[in-house]
N, C-alpha and C positions, 0 to 999 in steps of 0.2 A: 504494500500500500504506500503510494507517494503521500505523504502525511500533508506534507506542502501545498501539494496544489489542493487536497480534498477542502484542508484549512481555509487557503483562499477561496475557495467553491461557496463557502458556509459563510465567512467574514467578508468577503471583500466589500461588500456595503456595509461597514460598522467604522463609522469613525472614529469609536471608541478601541479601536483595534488597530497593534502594529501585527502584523508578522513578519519572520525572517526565518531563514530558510538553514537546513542543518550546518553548514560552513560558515555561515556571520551570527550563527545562536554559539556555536563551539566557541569564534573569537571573541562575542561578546561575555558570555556566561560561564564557559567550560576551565576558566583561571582556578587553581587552589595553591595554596602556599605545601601541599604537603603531596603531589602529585600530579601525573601527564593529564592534560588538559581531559574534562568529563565530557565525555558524547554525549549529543545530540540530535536528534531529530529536526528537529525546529524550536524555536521559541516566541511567543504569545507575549506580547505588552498591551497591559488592560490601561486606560484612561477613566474608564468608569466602570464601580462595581458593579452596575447590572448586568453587561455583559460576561461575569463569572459563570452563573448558572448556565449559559448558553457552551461555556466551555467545558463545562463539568458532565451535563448532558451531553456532549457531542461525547467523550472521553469515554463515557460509560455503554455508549451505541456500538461505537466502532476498536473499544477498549487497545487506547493509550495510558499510557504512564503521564501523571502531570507534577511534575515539581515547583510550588510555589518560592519565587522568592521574595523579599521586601528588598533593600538594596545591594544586596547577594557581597554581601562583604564580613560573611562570618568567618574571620581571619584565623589557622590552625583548627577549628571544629568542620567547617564544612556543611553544607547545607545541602547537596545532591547526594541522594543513595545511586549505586550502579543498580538496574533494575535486571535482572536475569531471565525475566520472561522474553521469549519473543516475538519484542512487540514494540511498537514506537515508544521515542522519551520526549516530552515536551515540555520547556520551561516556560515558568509564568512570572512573568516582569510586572509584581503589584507596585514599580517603582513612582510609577504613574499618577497614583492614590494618595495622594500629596495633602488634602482637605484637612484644615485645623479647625477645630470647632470649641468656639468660647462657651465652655457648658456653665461656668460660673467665676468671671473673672473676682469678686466677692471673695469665696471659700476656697479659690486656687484650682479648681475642677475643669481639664480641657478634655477635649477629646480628638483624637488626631487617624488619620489613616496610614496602613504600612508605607509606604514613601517617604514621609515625614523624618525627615533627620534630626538627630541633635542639633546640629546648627540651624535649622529651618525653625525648631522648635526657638529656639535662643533669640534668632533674629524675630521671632514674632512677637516675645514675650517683651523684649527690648520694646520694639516698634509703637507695641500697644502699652506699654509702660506699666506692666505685670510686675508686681512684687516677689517674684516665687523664682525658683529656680527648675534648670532644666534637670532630670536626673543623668547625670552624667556616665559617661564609661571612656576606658582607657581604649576603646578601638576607635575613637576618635568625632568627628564631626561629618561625616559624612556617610554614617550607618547610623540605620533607622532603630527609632526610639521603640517602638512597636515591637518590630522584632526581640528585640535584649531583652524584654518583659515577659514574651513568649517563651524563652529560652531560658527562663530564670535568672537572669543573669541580676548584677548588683554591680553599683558604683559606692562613692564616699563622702556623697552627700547625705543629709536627714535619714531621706527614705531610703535607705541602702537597700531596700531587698524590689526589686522593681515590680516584681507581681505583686507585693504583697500591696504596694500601692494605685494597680489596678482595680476599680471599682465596679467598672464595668467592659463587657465586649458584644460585640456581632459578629457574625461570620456566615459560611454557610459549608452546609457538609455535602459529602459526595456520594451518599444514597441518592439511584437516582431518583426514585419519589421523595425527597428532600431537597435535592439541591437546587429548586426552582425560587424557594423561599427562604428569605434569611433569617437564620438562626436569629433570638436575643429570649433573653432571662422572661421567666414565668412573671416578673413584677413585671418588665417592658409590657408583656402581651395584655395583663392588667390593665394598665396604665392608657385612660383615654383623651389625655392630652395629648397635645403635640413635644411637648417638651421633653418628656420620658425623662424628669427631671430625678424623681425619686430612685429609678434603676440604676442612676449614673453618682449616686449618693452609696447606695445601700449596698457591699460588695459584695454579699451570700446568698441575696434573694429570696426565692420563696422555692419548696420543694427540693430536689437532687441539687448539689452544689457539680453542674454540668463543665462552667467556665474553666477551670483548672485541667479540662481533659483536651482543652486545647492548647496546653504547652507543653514542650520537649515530646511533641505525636506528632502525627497524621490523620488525625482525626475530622481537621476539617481544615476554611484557609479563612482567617480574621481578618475581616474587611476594617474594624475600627478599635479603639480602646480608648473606655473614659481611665484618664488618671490624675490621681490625687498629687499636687506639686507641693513642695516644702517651700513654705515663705523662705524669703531671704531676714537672713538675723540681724537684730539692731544692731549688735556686736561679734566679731569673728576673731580668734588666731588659733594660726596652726601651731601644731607643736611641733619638734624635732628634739629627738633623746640619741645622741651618740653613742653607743655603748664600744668603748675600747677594748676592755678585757674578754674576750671569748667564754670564762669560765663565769661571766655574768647574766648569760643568756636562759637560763631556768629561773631565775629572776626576774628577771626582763619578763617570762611570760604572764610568771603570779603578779607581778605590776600592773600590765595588761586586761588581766583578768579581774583583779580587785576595782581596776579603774572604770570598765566596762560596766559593771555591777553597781557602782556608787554612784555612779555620774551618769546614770542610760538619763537617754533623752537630751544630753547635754554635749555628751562629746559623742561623734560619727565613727564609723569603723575605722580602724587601724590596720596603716598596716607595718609585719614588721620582716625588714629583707636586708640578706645576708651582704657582707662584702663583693661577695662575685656581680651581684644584679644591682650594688651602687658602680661598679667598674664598668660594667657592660654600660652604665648610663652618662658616665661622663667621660670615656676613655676611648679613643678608636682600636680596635681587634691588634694587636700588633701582629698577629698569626696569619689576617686576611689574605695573602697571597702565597702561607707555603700550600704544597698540592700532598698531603692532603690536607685540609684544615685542619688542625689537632685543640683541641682545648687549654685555656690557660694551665700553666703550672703552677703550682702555690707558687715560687719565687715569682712568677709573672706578675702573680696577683697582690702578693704581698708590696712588688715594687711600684706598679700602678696606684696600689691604694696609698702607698707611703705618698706618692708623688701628691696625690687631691685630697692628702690629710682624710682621708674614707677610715670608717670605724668597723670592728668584725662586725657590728650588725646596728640597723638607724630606725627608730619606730619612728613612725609617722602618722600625727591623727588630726582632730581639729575639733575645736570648741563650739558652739553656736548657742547666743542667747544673749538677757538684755546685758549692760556692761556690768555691775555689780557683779552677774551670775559666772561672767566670762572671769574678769578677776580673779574670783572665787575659785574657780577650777585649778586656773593657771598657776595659782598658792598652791593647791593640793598636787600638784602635778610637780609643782618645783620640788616641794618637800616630799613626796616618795620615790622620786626618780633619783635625786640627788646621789644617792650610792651606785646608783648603773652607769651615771657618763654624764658627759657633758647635757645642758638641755637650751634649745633653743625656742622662741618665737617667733612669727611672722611679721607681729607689731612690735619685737623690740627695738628699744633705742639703737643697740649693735647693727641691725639689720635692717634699720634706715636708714644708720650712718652709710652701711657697708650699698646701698643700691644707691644712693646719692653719689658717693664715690666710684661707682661704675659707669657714671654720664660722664667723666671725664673722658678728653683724647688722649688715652694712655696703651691702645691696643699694641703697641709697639712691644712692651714688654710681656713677656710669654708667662710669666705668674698673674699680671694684671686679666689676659685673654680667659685664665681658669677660674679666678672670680667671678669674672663678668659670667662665662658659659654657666657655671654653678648656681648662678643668683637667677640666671634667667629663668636655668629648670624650675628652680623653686619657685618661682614667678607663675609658673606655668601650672605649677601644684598647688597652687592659691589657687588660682580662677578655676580648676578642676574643682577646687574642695565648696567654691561658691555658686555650682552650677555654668559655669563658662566652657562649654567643649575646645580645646585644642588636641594638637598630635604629639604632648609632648612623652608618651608611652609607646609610639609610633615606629622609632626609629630599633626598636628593639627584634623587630624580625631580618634587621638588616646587616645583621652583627654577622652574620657568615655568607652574606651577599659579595663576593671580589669585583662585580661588573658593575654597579650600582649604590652608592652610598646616598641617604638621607639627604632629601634637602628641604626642610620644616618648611619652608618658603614656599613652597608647592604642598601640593594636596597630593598625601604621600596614598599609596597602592601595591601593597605589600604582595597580592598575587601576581599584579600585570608585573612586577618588577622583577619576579621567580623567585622571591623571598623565602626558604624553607623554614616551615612552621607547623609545630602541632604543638598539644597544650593536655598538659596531665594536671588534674585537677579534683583533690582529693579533699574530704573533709575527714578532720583527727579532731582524736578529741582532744579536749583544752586540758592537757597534762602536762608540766613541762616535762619529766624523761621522758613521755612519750614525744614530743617535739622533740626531743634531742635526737631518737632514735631514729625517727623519720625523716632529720638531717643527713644522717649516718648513712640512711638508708638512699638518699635520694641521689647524694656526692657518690657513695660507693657503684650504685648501680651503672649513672650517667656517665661515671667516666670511664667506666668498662666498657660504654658504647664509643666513647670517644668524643663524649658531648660537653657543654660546659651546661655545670649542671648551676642556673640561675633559681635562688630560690625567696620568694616574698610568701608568707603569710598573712591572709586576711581576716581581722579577728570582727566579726559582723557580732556577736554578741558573746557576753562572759562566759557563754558554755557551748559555742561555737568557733570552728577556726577551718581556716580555707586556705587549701595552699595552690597559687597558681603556679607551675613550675613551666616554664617554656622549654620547647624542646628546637631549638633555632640551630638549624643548618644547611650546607650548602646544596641546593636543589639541583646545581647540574650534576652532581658526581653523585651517580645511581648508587654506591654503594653506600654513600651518608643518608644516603633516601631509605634505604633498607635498613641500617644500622640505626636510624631514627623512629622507624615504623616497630622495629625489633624492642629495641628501648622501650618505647611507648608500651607497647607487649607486657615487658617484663615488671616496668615500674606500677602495672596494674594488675598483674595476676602474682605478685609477690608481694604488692601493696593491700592485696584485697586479705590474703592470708593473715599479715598484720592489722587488720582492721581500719586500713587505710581505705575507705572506700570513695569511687568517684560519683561526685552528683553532678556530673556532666562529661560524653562522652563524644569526641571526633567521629564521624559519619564511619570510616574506617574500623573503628573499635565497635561498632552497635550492633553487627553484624555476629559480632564472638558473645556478646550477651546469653547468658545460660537461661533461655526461655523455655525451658520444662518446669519453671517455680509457678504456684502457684497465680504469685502476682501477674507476671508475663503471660497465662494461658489466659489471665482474666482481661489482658487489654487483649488477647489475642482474641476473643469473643465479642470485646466492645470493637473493634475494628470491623469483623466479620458484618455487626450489627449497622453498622452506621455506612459501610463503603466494603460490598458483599463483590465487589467487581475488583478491587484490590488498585483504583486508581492512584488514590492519591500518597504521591510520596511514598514508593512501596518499601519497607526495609527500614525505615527510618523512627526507631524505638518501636519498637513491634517484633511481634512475634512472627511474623512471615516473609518468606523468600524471597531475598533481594538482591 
């Protein structure tokens, strides 16, 4: 079946419709940071959501595969399953879907469609002189706010957990006696106003709590989402805790965790990352060009970090609230930190004088250049922590790129660039020997792959903690591609034995999911129930063939 031309047979009078044809769907969509470009068929860009059902029906008639994406920039996770049936794959570009809806500039209540970026987000909020902030993430400004929420994902603003600050969604599924009509909450269908004000209030609704079954599935494809914004705070500073001594780091965590516990609702997630992933941040690879890449050595590391005064390990968090309360913190924060390391502020005196003295013309001198570069990141880690999207987390898949280095200055593109990427990403519990050991365990494993093993902790609440671990290497040398896929392997089936488990898995690892558990036969039945035709996103956290 020419998928193309049937496609154009059906759409070509929809002006709500782009298509492209298998060769310009592969260059436009088929990019991954962790693998050779993903086939295609063709690909679908919707401008408007009514045309979905129309796609979803056809999909179910003449049974293709349809991969929805928002701005298809899920950087080392991956957003296309390989579909193993044979039978066409077609992408769906909801990048289109761009509509921001003021649900209650008042209570901070927007509601936005998959398109919608951080920055889209940001610049409206700005334009319209919204007090709130955008929820942020480190993949930058140019991936959709919608999606991250779906995915569970979390930034280090207020609302750190991003679903949990959705309130509300729509969508529609791909039953085909469903997919004609879009999905929303038993209160929406209640509700005989036009406003469907209360559904986009009340997060749980009335009946089955259904919304949650469409993140990290394929269950269906969400056309909108109401979300709850965190005002911006009368008062702000971030904090910075240097810890020098290495043997202070089981400390450093009960700090963390007591701090989390005393102060919730007052200070935002933490996070806290090792010397390797401050050197990856402020240091260029000195390895970049031997073949093959090899990872730093502790001497490397140690003479790097010697060089930018970097400490074994830097927590990073940040305050919010009125000035009194912020004070307040910033005292208790001096006095229990005090024995871990050095501590700093955003708002202090030292760190006014020291950005003040960075406007000078003094780039000549090569220590003056590593203040300036240091102040600006942190510059950058401010307006992160206030809702401001930048790319300054950006430059980090680029650390084993030889053909391609960063340049902030541009609207960085971590797959079009061939950036090697995947991301192991495990939740421990909040023990410090257990964190010590999953240090142990992380260093030991990755550089038996020959990887540098980059590691940050994100502690989202006092009896939570999230370790991002980037798995960054070089994409042209097939055998780092394998030895990174391999790694990934190991750091999660050696991870999971220790009780390392991941709450988010690269398109590549969902496939090895042990779906004879209970839990997995039970989405395998809600899948069956909802998209009996196996269209949508096949393989993709689910229990069936992909």
């Amino acid at each position: 079946m020419d998928i193309h031309q049937t496609l154009k047979a059906h759409f070509d009078s929809h002006d709500d419709i782009t298509l492209l044809p298998a060769s310009h769907a592969i260059d436009a969509y088929g990019g991954t940071t962790f693998s050779d470009k993903q086939l295609l068929t063709g690909a679908i860009k919707v401008h408007h959501k009514r045309v979905i059902p129309l796609v979803l029906s056809l999909a179910n008639s003449l049974n293709f595969a349809v991969h929805p994406v928002s701005s298809n920039k899920n950087w080392g996770y991956g957003s296309i399953t390989r579909d193993s049936a044979d039978r066409p794959v077609v992408l769906l570009d909801l990048s289109g879907l761009c509509k921001i809806s003021p649900t209650s500039k008042e209570l901070g209540l927007i509601t936005v469609e998959p398109g919608v970026t951080q920055q889209m987000l940001y610049d409206y909020l700005q334009e319209n002189e919204w007090p709130h902030m955008v929820p942020v993430t480190g993949a930058g400004p140019t991936c959709s706010a919608l999606s991250n929420a779906l995915e569970r994902g979390y930034g280090i603003t207020p609302h750190t957990d991003h679903f949990y600050a959705c309130t509300a969604l729509k969508g529609f599924l791909p039953h085909p006696n469903l997919c004609e009509q879009e999905y929303a909450s038993a209160v929406s269908a209640l509700d005989k106003t036009s406003e469907d004000f209360i559904d986009k209030t009340f997060k749980w609704g009335l009946g089955p709590y259904i919304d949650g079954l469409f993140t990290q599935s394929n269950l269906g494809i969400v056309t909108e989402m109401t979300v709850r914004l965190a005002r911006k705070p009368n008062a702000f500073s971030a904090f910075y805790i240097q810890i020098f001594d290495g043997d202070n780091f089981e400390d450093s965590v009960n700090f963390i965790r007591t701090l989390l516990e005393s102060q919730s609702g007052l200070v935002g997630s933490i996070n806290l990352m090792d010397k390797r992933r401050l050197v990856s941040m402020t240091c260029q690879n000195p390895n970049m060009h031997d073949t093959p890449i090899m990872p730093l050595t502790d001497e490397q590391v140690n003479s790097l970090a010697a060089s930018k005064r970097l400490p074994e390990w830097m927590i990073v968090g940040s305050i919010y609230g009125d000035q009194p309360v912020v004070n307040y913190v910033k005292k208790y924060i001096k006095h229990h930190a005090r024995p871990l390391g050095k501590v700093l502020f955003s708002d202090s005196l030292l760190l006014k004088f020291a950005r003040r003295f960075a406007t000078l013309p003094l780039d000549f001198l090569p220590a003056f250049k590593d203040i300036k570069t240091q102040l600006s990141s942190l510059q950058e880690g401010v307006e992160i922590m206030l809702g401001k999207p930048n790319q300054v987390a950006l430059p980090l898949p680029y650390w084993r790129n030889p053909t391609k280095q960063p340049d902030k200055s541009n609207l960085l593109h971590p797959a079009d660039d061939e950036c090697g990427l995947l991301w192991y990403a495990p939740l421990i519990a909040m023990n410090p020997k257990t964190l010590s050991g999953f240090v142990e365990f992380v260093r030991r494993t990755m550089l038996a792959y020959d990887l540098d093993p980059f590691i940050t902790f994100t502690n989202l609440k006092h009896d939570c903690i999230d370790s991002t671990v980037p798995l960054v290497f070089d994409k042209r040398d097939p055998v780092q591609v394998e030895k990174a896929h391999a790694c990934l392997r190991a750091l999660i089936d050696e991870g999971c034995e220790q009780g390392f488990v991941p709450y988010r898995l690269p398109v590549t690892e969902q496939a090895r999911l042990d779906k004879q558990t209970p839990f997995w036969q039970s989405v395998d039945v809600i899948k069956k129930a909802v998209d009996p035709n196996n269209i949508l996103s096949p393989g993709k956290y689910d229990a069936s063939e992909a």
